[in-house]
N, C-alpha and C positions, 0 to 999 in steps of 0.2 A: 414521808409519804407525799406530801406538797411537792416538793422537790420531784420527785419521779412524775408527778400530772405535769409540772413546770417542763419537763424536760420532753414529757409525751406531747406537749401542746406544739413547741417548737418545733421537734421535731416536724408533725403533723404541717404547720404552718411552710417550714420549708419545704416539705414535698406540694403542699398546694402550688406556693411561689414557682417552684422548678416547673411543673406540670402547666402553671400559666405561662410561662416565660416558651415551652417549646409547642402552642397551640399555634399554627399554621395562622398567619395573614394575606388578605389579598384583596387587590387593588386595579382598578380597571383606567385604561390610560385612552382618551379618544383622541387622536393625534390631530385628526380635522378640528378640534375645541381650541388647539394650542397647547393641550395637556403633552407635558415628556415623561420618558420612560425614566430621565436621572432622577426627576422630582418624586416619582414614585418610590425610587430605590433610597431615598433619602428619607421617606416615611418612615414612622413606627420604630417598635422595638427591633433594634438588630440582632437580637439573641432568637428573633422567631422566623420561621421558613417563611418566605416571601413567594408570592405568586402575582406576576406582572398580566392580566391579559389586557393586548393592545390590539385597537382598532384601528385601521386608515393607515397609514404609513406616517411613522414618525422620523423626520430630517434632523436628526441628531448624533452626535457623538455616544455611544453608552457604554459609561467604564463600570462596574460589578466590583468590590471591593467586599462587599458582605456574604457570607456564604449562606446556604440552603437558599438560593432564589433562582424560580422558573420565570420564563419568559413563553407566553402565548399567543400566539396570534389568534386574534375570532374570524372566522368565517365570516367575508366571503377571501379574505386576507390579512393577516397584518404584516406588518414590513415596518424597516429601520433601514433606512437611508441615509449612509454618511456626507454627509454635503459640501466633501472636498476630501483631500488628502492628506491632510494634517496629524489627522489618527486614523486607528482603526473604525469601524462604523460601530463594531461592539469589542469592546474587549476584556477580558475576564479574567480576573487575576484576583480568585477569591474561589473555597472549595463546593463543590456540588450545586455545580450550577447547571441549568437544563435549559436549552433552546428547543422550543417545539412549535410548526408549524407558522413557524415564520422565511418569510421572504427578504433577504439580507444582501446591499448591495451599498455600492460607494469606498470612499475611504481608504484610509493608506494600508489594505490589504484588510479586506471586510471584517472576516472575523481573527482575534489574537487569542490564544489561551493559553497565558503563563504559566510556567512552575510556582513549585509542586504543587499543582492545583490539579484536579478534576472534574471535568465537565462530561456532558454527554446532548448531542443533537439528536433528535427524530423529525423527520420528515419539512424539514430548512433546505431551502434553495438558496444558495448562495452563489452571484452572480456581479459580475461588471463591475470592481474595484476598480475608484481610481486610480489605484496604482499596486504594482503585488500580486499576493495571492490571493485564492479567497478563502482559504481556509491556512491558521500558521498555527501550532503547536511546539513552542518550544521550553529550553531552562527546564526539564522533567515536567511537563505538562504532561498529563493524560486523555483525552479526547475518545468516546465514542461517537461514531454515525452510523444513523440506523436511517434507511430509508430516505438520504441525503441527494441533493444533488449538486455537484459544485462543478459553475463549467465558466466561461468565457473570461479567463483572468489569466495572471500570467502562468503558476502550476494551480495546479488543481488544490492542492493539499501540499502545504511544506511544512517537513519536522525539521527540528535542529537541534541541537546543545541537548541530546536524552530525551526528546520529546518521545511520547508513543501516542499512537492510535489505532483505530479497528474500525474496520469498514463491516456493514453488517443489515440483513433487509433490504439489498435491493439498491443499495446505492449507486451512484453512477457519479463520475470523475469525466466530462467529456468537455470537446471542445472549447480546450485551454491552450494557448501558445507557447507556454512552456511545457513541463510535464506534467503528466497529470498526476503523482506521486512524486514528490522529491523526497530523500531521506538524506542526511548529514550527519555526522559528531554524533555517531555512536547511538543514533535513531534509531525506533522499532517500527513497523507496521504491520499490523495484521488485517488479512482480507480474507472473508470467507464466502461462499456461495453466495451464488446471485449478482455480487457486485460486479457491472460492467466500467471496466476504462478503454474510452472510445474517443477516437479521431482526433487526440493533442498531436501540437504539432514537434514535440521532444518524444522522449520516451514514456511509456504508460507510467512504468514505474523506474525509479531509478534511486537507486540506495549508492551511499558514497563512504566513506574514511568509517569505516568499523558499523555499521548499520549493519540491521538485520529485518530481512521480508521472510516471512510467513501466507503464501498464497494458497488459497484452496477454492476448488470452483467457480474461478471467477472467468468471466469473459473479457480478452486482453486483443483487441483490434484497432487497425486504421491510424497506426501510433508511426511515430521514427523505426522504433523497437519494440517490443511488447514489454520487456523485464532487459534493463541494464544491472549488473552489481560491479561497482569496482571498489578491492580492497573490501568489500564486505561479505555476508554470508545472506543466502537466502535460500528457503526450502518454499518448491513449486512444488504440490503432490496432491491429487486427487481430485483430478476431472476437470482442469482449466481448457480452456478452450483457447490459441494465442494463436492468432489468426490474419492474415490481411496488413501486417506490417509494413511497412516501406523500405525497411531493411531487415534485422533481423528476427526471429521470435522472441529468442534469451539469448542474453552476451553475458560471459562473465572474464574480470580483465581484473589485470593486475593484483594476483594474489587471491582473487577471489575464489568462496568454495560454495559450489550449486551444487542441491538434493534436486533433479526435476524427473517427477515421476508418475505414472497413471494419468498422461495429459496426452490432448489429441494437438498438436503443431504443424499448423499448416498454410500452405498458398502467402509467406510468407515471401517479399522482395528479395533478398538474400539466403542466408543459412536458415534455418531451423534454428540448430543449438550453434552455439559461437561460441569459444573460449582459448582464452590469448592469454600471454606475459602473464604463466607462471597461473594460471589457473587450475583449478581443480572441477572437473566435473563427473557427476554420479548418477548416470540415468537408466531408469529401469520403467520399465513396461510403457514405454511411449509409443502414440503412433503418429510420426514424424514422414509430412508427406506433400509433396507439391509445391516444395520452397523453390523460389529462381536459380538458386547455388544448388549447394550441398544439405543434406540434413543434418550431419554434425559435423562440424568442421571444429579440427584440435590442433594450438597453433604457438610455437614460439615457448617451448616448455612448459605445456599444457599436457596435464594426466586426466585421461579420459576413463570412465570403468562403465561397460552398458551391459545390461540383461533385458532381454524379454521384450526388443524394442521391435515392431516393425516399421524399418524403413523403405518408401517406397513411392515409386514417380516423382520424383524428384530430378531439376533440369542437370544436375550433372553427379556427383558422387552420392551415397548413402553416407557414409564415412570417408572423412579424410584427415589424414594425420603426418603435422610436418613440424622441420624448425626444432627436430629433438623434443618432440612431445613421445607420447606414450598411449596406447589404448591397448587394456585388456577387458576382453569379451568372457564375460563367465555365464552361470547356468540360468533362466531358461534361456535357450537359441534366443541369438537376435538373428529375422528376417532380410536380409533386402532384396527386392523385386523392382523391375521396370524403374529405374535408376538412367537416368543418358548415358553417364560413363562409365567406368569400372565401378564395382561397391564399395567397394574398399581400395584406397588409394594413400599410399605411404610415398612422401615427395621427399625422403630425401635419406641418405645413409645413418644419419643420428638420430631416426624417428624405432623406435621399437612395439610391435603388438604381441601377444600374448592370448590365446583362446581361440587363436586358429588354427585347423588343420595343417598339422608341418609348422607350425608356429607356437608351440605351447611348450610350456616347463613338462608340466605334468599330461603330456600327451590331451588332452581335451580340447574339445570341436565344438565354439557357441557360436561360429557365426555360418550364417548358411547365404552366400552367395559371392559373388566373385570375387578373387586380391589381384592385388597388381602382384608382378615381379619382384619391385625394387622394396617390397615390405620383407622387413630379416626380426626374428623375433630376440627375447632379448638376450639371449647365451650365445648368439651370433656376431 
């Protein structure tokens, strides 16, 4: 009987210890004192969730090596200023770490978040690295931003080596001189409503070597491009707005395979939709209008498949398809209206369409508006 209370005590005794060991700590840093944000992170027990709230703006390097620790900033600000290029101004290489309402600038690209780690930002402005980006996510990092804004650096936001993240609440990627997205080595990005990328001076978004984009709702203007993919896969669908580009809306190149669907594309410098060398593009229910070009242009052994799109005002074709590419139009009709040139324009004998009138395997008519001559379908 002794032995069982012996055994009931300890037990007891280590759920207390466990139970003290995961009670929340936290620690207030006034940067104007001289107080830093590392000295904080170096307090206390590191087995306990840490919560930094900092005041004034603190000019330091801040590397995160402990996991559960938040970062706060107190109204009317706080900030973390890297005060060179040496490192990053914060950098995070430790799990469930949370930046909120801080002001982030300096350093050899502001903020880093290492693999396999995850972090998540709310409402952090991140700005004016001395050098970089201001947001990097690599090595399978995972990064949310909720109500972010990261602008005047070199891209907005760069994944690398499996990084992922998610734009979410309102975020905004603006005025960066690179892109305001870059993806690499097999990167994810997700973007859902609300989030604007506005006026970098590369492409909004731009995914590379095996990357994958996930856009939805977001507003995509004022860029190079609005959505580059090369070699990668990216799904556009559901109510994006990509707009006011300098060239084109969405390019997808070299292998690449584009979903862009239920998005309005428009007043864009060049094409609408672009896709070259061996791309694959899939677009359904777009309204594709007022681009300097063509609205789709399909090019260089590029398969194009569209339904349900209206194209329309646009300075010279709706569709055009060359270079031994491919476009088949299936069910609902696609539209084109008030086009400059012909709607449809096939440049050259080794281009084949499919889903026109006099053009179709199985006799079927989805496109409603003019063809060239020199289109022959594909048993021709």
């Amino acid at each position: 009987m002794t032995q069982k209370y012996l055994l009931a005590a300890a037990l007891l005794a280590a759920g207390v210890v466990s139970s003290a060991a995961a009670e929340p700590i936290a620690y207030t840093v006034d940067c104007a004192k001289g107080q830093t944000i590392g000295a904080a992170l170096a307090r206390g027990d590191a087995r306990k969730p840490l919560t930094v709230y900092v005041r004034g703006t603190c000019k330091e390097y801040v590397h995160v090596t402990r996991d559960d620790v938040t970062l706060v900033g107190i109204p009317p600000g706080g900030a973390v200023q890297g005060p060179g290029n040496a490192e990053p101004a914060i950098h995070i290489q430790a799990d469930r770490v949370f930046l909120q309402d801080l002001d982030v600038s300096g350093g050899a690209n502001a903020v880093i978040v290492g693999g396999p780690f995850l972090a998540s930002m709310t409402r952090v402005v991140v700005h004016h690295p001395a050098a970089g980006a201001a947001v990097v996510v690599r090595a399978g990092g995972d990064l949310g931003l909720d109500d972010c804004t990261l602008m005047n650096a070199g891209n907005g936001l760069q994944l690398g080596r499996g990084g992922s993240a998610r734009l979410i609440g309102g975020t905004e990627v603006r005025d960066n001189a690179g892109a305001g997205i870059y993806a690499s080595l097999n990167s994810t990005i997700g973007v859902t409503p609300e989030t604007k990328i506005l006026n970098n001076a590369q492409h909004g978004i731009q995914l590379e070597d095996g990357s994958h984009g996930s856009i939805n709702g977001a507003e995509i203007a004022g860029n190079r491009s609005g959505v580059l993919a090369s070699g990668s896969t990216v799904n556009i669908a559901g109510g994006n707005r990509i707009h006011d580009n300098r060239e084109h809306g969405v390019v997808a190149q070299a292998g690449a395979e584009a979903l862009v669907a239920s998005n309005s594309i428009f007043a864009n410098g060049q094409n609408g939709v672009f896709g070259y060398l061996g791309a694959g593009l899939v677009l359904r229910g777009n309204d594709i209008a007022g681009n300097g070009q063509t609205g789709v242009y399909c090019r260089a052994d590029c398969t194009l498949q569209i339904s349900g799109a209206n194209i329309h005002d646009n300075m010279h074709h709706a569709v055009l398809v060359m270079l031994g590419s491919r476009a088949i139009f299936t069910a609902p009709v696609t539209t084109a209206t008030g086009n400059g040139w012909e709607d449809l324009w096939c440049g050259d004998s080794e281009t084949s369409v499919d889903g026109v009138d006099g053009l179709s395997v199985d006799g079927g008519d989805f496109f409603d508006g003019s063809v060239s001559a020199g289109c022959t379908g594909f048993d021709d």
